[in-house]
N, CA, C and O atoms as a DFTB+ gen file, in Angstrom:
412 C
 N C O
     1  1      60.001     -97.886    -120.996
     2  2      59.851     -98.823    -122.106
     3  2      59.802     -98.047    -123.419
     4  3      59.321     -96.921    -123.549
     5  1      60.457     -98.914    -124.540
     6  2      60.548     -97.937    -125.491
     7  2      59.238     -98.064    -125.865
     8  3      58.544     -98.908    -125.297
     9  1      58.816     -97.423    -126.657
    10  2      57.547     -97.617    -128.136
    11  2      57.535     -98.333    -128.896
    12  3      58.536     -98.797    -129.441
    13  1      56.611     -98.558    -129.088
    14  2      56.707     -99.962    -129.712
    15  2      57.332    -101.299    -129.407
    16  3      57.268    -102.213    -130.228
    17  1      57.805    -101.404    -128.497
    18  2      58.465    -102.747    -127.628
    19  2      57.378    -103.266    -126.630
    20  3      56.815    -102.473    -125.874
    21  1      57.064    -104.694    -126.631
    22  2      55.732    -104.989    -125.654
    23  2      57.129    -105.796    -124.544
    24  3      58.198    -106.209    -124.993
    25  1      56.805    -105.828    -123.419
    26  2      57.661    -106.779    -122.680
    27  2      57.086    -108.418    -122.652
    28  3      55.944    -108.847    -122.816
    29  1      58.523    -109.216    -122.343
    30  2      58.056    -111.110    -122.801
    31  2      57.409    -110.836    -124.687
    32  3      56.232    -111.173    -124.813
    33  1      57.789    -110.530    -125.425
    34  2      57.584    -110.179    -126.794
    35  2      58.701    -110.387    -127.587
    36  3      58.784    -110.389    -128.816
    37  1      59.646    -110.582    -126.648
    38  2      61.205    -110.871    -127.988
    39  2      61.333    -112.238    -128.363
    40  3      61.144    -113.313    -127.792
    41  1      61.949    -111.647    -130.211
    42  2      62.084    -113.242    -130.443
    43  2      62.964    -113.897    -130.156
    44  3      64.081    -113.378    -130.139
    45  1      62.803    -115.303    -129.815
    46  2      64.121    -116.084    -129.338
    47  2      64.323    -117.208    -130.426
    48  3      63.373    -117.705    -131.032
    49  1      65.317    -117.479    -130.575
    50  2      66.000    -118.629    -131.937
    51  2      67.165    -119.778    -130.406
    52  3      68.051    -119.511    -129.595
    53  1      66.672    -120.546    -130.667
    54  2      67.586    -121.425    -130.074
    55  2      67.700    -122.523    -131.337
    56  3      66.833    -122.901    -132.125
    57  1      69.272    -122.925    -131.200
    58  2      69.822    -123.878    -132.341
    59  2      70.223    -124.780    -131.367
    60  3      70.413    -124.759    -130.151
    61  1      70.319    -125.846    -132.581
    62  2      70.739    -127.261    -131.883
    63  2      71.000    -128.065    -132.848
    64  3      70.413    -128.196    -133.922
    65  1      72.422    -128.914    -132.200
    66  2      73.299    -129.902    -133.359
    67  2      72.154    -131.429    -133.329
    68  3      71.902    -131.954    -132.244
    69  1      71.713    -131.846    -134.307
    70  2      70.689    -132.741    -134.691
    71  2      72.028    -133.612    -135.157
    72  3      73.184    -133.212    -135.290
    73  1      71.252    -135.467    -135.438
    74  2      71.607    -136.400    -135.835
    75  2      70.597    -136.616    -137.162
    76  3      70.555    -137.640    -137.844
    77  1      69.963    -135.654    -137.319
    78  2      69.153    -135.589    -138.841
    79  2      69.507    -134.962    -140.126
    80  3      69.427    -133.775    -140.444
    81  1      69.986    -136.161    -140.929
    82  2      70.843    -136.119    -141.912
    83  2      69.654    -136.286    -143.483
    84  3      70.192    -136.167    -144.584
    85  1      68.691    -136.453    -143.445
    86  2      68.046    -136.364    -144.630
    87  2      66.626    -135.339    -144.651
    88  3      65.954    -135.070    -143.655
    89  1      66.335    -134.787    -146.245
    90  2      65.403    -133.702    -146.108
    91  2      64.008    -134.897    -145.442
    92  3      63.384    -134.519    -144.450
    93  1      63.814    -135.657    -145.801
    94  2      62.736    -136.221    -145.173
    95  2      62.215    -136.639    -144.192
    96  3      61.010    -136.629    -143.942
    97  1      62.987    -137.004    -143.611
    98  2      63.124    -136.969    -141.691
    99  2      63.025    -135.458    -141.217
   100  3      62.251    -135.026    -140.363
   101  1      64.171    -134.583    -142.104
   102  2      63.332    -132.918    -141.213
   103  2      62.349    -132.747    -141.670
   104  3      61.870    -131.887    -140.931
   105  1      61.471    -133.006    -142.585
   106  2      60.530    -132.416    -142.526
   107  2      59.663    -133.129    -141.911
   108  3      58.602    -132.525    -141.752
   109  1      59.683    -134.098    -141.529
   110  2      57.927    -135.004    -140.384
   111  2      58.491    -134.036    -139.327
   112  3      57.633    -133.208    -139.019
   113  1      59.941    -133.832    -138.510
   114  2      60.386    -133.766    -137.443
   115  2      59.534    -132.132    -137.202
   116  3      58.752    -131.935    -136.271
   117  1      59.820    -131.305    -138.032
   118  2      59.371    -129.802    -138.792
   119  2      58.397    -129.762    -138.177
   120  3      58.188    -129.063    -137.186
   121  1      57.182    -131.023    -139.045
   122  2      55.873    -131.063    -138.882
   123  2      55.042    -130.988    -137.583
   124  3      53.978    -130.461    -137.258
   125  1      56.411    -132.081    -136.708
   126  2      55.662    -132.545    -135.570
   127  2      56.146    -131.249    -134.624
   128  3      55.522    -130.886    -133.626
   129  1      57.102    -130.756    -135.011
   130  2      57.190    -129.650    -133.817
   131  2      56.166    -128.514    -134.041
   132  3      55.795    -127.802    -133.107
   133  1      55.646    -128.343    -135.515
   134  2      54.937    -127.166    -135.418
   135  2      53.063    -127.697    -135.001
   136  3      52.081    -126.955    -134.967
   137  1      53.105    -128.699    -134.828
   138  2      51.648    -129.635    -134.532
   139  2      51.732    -129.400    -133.121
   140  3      50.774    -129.043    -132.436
   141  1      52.854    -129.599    -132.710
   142  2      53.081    -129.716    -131.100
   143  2      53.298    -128.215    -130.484
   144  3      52.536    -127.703    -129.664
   145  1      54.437    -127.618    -131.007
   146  2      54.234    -126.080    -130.394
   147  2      54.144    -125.149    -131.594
   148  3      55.023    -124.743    -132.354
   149  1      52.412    -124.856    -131.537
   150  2      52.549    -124.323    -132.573
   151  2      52.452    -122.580    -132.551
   152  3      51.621    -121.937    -133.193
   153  1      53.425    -122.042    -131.725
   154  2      54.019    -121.015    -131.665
   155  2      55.685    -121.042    -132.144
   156  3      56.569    -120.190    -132.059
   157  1      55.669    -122.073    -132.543
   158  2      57.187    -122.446    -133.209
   159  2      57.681    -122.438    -134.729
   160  3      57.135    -123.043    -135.651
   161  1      58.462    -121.890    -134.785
   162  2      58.920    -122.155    -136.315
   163  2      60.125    -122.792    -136.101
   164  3      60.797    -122.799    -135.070
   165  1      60.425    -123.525    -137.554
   166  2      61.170    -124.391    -137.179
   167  2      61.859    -124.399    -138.226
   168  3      61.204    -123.829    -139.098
   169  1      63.637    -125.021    -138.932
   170  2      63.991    -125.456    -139.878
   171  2      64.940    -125.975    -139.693
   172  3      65.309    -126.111    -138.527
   173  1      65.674    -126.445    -140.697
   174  2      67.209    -127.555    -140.840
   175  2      67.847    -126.976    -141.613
   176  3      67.625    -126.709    -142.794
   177  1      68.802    -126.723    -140.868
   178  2      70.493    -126.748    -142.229
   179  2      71.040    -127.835    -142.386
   180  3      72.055    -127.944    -141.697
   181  1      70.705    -129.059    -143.263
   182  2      71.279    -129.940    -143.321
   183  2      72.744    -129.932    -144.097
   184  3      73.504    -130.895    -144.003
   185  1      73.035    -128.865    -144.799
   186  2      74.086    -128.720    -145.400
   187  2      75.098    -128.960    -144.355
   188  3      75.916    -129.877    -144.425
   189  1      74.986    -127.643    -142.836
   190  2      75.841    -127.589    -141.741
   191  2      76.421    -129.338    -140.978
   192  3      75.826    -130.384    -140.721
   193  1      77.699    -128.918    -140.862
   194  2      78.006    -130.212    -140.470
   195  2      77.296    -131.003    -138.862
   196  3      77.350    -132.144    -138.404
   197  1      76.907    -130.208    -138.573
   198  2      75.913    -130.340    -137.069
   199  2      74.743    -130.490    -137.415
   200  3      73.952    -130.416    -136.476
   201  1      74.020    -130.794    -139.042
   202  2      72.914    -131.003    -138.910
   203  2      72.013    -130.244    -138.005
   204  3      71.242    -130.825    -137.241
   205  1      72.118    -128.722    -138.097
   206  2      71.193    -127.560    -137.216
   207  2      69.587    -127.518    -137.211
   208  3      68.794    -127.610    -138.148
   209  1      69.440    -127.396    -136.237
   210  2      67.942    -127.438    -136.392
   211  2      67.673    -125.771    -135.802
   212  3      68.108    -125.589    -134.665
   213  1      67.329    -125.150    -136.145
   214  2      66.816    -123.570    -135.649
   215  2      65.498    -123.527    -135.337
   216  3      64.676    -123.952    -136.148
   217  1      65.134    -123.040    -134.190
   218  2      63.692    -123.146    -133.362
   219  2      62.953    -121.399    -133.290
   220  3      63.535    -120.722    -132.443
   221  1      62.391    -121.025    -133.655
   222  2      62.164    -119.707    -133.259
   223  2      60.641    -119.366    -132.626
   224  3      59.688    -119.913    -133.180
   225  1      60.379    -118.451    -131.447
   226  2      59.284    -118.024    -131.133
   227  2      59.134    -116.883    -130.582
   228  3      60.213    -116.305    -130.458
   229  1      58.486    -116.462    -130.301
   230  2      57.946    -115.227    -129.411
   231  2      57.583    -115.441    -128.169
   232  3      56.453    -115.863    -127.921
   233  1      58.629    -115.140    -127.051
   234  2      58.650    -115.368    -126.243
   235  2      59.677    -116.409    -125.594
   236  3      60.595    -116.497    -126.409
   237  1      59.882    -117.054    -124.744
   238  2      60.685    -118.268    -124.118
   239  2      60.392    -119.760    -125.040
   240  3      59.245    -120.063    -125.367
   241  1      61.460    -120.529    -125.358
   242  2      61.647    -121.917    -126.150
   243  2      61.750    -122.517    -124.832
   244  3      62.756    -122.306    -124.155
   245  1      60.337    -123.607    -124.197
   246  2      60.973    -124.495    -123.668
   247  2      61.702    -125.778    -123.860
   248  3      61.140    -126.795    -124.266
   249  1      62.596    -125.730    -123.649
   250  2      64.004    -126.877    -124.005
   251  2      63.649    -127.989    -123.002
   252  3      64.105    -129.053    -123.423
   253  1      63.059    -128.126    -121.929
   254  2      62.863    -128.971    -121.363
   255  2      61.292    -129.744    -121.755
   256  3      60.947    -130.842    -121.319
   257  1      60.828    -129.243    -122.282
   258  2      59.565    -130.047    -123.041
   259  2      60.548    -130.345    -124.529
   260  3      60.046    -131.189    -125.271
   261  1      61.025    -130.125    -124.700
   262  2      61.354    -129.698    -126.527
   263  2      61.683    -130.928    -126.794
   264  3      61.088    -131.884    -127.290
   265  1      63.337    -130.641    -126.143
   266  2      64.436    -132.496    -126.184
   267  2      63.862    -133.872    -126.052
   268  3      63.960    -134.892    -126.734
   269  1      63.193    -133.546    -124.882
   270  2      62.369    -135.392    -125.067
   271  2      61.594    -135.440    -126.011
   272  3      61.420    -136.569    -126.471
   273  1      60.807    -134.246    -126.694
   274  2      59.574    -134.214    -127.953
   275  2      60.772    -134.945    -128.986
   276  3      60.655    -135.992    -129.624
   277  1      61.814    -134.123    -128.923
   278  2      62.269    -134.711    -130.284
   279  2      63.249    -135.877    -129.863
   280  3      64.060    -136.404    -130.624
   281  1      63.091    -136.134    -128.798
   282  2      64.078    -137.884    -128.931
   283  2      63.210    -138.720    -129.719
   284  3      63.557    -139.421    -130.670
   285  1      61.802    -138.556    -129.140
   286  2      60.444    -139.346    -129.270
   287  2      60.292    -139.530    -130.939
   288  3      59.862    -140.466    -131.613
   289  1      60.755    -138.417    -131.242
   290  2      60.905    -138.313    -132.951
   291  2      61.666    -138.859    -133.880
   292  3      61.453    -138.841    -135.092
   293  1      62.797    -139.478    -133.168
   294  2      64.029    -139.953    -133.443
   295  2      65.135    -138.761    -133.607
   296  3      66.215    -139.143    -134.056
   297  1      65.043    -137.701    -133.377
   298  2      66.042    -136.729    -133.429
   299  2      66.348    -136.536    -132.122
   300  3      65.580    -136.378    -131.173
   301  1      67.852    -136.566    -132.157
   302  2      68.506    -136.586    -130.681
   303  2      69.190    -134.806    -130.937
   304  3      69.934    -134.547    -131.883
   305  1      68.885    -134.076    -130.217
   306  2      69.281    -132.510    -129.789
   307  2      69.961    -132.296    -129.076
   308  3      69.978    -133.031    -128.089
   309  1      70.801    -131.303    -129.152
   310  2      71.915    -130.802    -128.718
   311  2      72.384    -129.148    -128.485
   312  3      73.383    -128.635    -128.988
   313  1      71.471    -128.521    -127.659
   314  2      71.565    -127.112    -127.671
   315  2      73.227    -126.323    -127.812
   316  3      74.132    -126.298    -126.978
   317  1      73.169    -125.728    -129.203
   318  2      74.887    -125.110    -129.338
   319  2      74.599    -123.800    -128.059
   320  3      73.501    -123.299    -127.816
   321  1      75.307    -123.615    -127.692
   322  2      76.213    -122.550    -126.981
   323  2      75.604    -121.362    -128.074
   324  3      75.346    -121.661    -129.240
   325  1      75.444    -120.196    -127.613
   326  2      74.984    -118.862    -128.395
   327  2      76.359    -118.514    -128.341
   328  3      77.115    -118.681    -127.384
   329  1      76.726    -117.818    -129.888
   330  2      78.034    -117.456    -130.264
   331  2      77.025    -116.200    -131.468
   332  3      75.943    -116.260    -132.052
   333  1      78.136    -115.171    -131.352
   334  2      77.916    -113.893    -132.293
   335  2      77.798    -114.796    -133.331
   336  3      78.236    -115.946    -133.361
   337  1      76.958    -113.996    -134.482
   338  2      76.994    -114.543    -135.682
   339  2      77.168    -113.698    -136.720
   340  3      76.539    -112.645    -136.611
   341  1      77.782    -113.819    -137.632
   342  2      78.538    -112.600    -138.817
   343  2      77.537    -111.887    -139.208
   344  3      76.366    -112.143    -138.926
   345  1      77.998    -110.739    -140.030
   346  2      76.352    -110.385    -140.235
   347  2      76.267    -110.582    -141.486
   348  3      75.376    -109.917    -142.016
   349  1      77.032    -111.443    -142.370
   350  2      76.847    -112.148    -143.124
   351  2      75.595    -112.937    -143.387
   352  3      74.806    -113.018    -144.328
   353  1      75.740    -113.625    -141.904
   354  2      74.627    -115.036    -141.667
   355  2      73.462    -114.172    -141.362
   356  3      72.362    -114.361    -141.881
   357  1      73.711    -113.214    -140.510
   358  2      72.328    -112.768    -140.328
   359  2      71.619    -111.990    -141.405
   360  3      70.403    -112.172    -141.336
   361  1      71.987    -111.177    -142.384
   362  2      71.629    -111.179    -143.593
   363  2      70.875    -112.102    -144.353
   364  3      69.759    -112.131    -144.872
   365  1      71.846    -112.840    -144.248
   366  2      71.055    -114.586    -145.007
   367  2      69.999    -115.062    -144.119
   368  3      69.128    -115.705    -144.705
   369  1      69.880    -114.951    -143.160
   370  2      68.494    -115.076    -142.209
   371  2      67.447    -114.571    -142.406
   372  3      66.412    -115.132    -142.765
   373  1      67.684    -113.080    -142.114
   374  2      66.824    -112.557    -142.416
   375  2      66.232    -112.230    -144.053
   376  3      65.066    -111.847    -144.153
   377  1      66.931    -112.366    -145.097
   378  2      66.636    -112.544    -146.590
   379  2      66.026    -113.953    -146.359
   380  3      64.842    -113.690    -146.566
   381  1      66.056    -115.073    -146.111
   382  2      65.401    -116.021    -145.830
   383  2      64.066    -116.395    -145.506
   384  3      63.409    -117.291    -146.036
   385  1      63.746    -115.675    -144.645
   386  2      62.630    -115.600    -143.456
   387  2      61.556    -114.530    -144.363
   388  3      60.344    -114.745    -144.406
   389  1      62.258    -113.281    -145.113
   390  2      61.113    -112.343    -145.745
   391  2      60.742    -113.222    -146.760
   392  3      59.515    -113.205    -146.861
   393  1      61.351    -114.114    -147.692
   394  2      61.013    -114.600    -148.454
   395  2      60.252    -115.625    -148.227
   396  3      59.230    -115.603    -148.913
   397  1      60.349    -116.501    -147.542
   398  2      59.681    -117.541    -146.990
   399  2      58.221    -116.728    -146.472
   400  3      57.266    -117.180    -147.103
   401  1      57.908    -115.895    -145.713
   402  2      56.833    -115.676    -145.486
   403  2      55.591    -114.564    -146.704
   404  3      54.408    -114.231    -146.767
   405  1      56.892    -114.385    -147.459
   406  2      56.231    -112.999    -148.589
   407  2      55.870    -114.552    -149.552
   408  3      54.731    -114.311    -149.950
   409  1      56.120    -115.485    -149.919
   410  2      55.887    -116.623    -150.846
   411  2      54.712    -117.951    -150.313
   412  3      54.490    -118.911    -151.050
């Protein structure tokens, strides 16, 4: 094992194409996922034409508790397929995420 690596410690991001099209609906939806698992972070690209919802934690996302949480919410989910992502985007992620937590 390397140093500094704990095992079951990696972060996982699972995305998913949402039917949530306004900032105000993501954010109760936001709310209720981080009330509910609150080892979760959560956000929306509502710009994206899939209406994305990005899930992140430490450790395993269960998807089988998750989807019915958020039907219940009125958001219907749709786990995308993991595809490389430019490192464009991941740039913008991660500039995202320092800022969001340094603010």
């Amino acid at each position: 094992m390397q140093a500094g690596i704990l095992p079951n410690r990696c972060v996982m991001i699972e995305v998913f194409k949402t039917n949530i099209t306004s900032r105000e609906d993501a954010e109760k939806v936001i709310a209720s996922i981080h009330n509910t698992f609150p080892g979760y972070k959560a956000n929306f690209d509502l710009w994206d034409c899939d209406n994305i919802l990005r899930i992140q934690t430490v450790g395993e996302i269960n998807i089988s508790a998750l989807l019915p949480f958020l039907a219940e919410q009125g958001c219907l989910a749709e786990v995308l397929p993991d595809e490389p992502l430019p490192i464009s985007t991941i740039r913008s992620i991660v500039r995202t995420n320092v800022f969001q937590e340094a603010g």
